[in-house]
C-alpha positions as CSV (number, residue, x, y, z in Angstrom):
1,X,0.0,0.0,0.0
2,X,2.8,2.5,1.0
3,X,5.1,1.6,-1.9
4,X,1.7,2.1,-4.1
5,X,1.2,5.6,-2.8
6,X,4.9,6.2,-3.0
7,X,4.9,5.2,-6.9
8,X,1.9,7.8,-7.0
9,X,3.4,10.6,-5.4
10,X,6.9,10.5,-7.2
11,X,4.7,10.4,-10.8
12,X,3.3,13.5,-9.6
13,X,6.2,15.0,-8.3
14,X,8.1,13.8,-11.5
15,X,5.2,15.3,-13.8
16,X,5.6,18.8,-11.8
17,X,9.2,19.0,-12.3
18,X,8.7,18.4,-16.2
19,X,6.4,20.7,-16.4
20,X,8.6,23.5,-14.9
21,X,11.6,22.2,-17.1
22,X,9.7,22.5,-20.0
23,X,8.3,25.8,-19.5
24,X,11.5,27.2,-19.3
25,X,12.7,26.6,-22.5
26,X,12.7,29.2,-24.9
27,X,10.4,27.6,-27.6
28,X,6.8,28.3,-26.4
29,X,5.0,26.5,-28.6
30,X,7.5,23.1,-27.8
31,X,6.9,24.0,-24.3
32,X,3.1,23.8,-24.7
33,X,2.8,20.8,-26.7
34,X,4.7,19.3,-23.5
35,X,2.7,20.2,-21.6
36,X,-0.3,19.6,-23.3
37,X,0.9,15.6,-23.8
38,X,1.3,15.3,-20.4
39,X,-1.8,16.9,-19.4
40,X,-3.4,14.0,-21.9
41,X,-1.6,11.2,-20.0
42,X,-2.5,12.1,-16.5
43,X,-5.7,12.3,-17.6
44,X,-6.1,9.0,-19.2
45,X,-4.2,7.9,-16.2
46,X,-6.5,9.0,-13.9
47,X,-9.9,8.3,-15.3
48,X,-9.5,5.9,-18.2
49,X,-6.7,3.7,-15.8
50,X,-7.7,3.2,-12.5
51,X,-9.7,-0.4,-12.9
52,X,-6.4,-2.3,-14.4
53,X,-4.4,-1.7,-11.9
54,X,-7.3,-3.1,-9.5
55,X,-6.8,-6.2,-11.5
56,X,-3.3,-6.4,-11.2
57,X,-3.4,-6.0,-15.3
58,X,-0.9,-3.2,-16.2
59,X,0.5,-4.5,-19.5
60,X,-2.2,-2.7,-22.0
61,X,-3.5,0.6,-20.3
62,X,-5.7,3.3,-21.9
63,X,-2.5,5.7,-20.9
64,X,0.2,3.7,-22.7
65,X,0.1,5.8,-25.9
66,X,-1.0,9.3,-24.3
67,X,2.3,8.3,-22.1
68,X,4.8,7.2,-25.9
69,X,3.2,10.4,-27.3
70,X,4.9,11.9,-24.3
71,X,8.2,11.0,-24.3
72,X,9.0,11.6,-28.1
73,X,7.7,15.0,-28.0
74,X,10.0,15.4,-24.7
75,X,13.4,13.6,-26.5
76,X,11.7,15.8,-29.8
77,X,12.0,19.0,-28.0
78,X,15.4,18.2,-26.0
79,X,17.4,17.3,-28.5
80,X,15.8,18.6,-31.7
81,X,18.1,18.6,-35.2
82,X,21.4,16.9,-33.2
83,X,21.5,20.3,-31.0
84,X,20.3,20.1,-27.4
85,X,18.3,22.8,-25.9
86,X,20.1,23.8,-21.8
87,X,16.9,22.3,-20.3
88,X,17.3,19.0,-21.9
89,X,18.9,17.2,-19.0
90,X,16.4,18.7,-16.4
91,X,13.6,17.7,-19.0
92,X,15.0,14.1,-19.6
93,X,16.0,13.6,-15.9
94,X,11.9,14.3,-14.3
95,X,10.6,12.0,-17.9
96,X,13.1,9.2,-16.4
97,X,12.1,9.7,-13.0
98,X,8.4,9.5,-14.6
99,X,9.1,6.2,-16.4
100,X,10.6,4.7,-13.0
101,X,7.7,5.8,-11.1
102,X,4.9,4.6,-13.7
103,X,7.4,1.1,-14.0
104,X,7.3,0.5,-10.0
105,X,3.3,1.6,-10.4
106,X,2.5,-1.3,-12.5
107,X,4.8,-3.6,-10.2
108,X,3.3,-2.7,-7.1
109,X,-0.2,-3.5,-8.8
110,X,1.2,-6.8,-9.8
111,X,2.1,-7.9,-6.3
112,X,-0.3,-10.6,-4.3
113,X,0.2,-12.3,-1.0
114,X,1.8,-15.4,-1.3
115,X,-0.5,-18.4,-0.9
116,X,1.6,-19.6,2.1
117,X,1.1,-16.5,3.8
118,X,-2.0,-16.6,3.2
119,X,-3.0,-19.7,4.4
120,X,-0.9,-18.9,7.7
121,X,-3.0,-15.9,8.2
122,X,-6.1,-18.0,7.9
123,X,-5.1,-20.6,10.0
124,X,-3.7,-18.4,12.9
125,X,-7.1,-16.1,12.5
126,X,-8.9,-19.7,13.0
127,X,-6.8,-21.1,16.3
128,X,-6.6,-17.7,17.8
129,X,-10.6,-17.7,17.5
130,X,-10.9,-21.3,19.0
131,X,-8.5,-20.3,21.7
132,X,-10.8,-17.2,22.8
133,X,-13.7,-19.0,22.2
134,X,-12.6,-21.7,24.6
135,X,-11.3,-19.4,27.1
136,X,-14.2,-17.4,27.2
137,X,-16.4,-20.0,28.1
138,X,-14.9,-20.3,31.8
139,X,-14.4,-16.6,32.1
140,X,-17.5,-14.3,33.8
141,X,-17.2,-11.6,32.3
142,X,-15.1,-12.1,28.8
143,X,-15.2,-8.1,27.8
144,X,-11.4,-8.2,27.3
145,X,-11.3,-11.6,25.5
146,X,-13.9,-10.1,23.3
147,X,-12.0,-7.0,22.1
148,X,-8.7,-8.9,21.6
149,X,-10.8,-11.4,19.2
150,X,-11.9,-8.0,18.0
151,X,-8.7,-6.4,17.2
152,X,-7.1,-9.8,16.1
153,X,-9.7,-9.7,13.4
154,X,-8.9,-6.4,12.2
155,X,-5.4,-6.8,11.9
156,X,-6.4,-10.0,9.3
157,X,-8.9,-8.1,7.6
158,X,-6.3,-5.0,7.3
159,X,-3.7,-7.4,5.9
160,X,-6.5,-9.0,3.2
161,X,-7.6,-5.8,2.6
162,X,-4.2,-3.7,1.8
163,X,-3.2,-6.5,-0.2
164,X,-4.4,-5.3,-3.2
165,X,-4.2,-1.8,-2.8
166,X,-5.5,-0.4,-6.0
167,X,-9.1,-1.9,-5.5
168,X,-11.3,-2.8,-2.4
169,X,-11.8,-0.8,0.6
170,X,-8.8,1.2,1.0
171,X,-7.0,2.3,-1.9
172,X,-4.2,4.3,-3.2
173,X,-4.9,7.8,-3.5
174,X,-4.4,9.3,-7.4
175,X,-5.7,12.7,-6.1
176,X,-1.7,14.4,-6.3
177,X,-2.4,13.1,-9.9
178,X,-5.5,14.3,-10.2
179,X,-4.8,17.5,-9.1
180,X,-2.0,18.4,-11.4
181,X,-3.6,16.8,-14.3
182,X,-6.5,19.2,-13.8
183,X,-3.8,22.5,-13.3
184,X,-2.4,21.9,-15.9
């Protein structure tokens, strides 16, 4: 969940620091066509995206050639005619930084709990459960016993629940993305 949230933030983060790259360069119209590409890719990203990585499916999103149109017009722009403009390296440094950040995106989505660990979780969920039960019975008042089968059940429904953290009940937040997709 935290490394999903982390991929998130450093695309946005990665995305604002093109954009003020690029609208440094001296060619306004370049500069705007930059812009403007990346302004289609967060968009798809953000609204056309969001159900493949819920499926742990990242290998043909909506965004894939929003993102391609993205990157030639960057390398177009930086290093146009065999001459590079001064703002090329900052430029090709934050589209890197985006392609690692889209690249551990689609990894984190990929990820699943190992069926091992799984069944571990199931099975200590199960004998923890019996063991309360059972203890409960010869207790008077069980209150405590209760909330520890309480909070015992939270912590396995938290782990089934942040394992896919792209779908379900709590989910990665593509607001920072969002947010500069509609700025821009």
């Amino acid at each position: 969940m935290s490394a999903g949230q982390q991929a998130v933030d450093l695309q946005a983060t990665s995305a604002q620091q093109l954009v003020w790259a690029t609208k440094s360069i001296s060619d306004k119209a370049a500069a705007a066509q930059i812009v403007a590409n990346l302004h289609t890719f967060l968009d798809t990203e953000v609204t056309q995206d969001v159900s493949y990585p819920a499926r742990g499916d990242t290998t043909d999103l909506p965004s894939a050639k929003a993102y391609d149109t993205l990157q030639d017009s960057v390398h177009q722009v930086a290093y146009r005619a065999g001459t590079t403009v001064p703002e090329a390296g900052a430029m090709t440094s934050a589209a890197a930084v985006l392609t690692g950040a889209r690249a551990e995106l689609s990894a984190v989505a990929q990820r699943e709990l190992p069926w091992l660990l799984t069944g571990l979780i199931i099975v200590a969920g199960a004998l923890l459960t019996l063991a309360i039960g059972a203890a409960s019975v010869a207790v008077y008042r069980p209150y405590l016993m209760y909330r520890w089968a309480f909070v015992s059940s939270i912590a396995v429904t938290l782990i089934f629940s942040m394992d896919a953290p792209f779908g379900g009940a709590i989910t990665v937040n593509l607001g920072p993305l969002e947010q500069l997709a509609n700025s821009l």
